[in-house]
N, C-alpha and C positions, 0 to 999 in steps of 0.2 A: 019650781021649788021641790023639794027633797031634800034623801039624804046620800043617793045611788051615787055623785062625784065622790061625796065623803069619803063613804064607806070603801069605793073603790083604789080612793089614793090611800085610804088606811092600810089599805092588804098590802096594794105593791109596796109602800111603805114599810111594813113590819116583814116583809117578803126579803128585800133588799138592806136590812139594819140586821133580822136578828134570823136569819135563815140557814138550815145546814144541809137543803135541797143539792145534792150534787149537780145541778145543772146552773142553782147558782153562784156557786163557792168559786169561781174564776172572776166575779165582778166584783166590783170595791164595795166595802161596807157605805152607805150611805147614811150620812148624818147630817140630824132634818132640825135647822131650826124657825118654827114658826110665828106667824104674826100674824092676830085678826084685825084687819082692817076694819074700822067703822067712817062716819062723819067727823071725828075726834081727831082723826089721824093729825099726825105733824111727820116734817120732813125730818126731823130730829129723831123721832121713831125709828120712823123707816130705816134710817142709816142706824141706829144702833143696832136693829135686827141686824144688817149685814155683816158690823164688826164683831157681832158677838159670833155669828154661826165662821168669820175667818178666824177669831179669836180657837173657838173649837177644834175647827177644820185644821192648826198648827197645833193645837196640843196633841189631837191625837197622830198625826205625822212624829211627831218626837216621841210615840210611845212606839214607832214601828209601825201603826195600822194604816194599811191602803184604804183609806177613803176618799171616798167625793162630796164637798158642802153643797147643801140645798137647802135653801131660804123659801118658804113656802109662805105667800102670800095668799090669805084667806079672805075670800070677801073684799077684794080688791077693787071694787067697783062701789062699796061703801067710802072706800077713802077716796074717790075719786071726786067725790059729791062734799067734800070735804074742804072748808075754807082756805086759803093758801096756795092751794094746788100741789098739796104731798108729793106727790106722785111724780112731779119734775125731777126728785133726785134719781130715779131709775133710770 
């Protein structure tokens, strides 16, 4: 337990969406959308995370931006423990 994953996929995260580091201005913007998994989870969830971050991932392609969608599942292992079994639609 901690927060050192967090915090580390925070960085590359905001490293990779809002960075004007010349080493990494040749890679695609990345756009992050997330989802905390709990006990609660439903497979109905999880799939709208998806189509919301493809829904994103085409807007911004039609504005011109080279990006790559990333669906970031938090606490993944909450929803695993989760009645239904969430976790089948992945």
């Amino acid at each position: 337990p901690g927060c050192s994953k967090n915090l580390t996929l925070s960085l590359i995260i905001t490293a990779l969406t809002d960075s004007t580091a010349p080493q990494l201005t040749h890679l695609p913007r990345v756009s992050v959308q997330p989802y905390q998994g709990s006990r609660q989870s439903t497979s109905a969830a999880i799939l709208q995370v998806f189509a919301l971050g493809s829904e994103r991932h085409l807007r911004l392609q039609r504005l011109g931006r080279r990006c790559v969608a990333l669906v970031l599942l938090d606490e993944v292992g909450l929803a695993e423990q989760s009645r239904g079994n969430p976790l089948k639609v992945l």
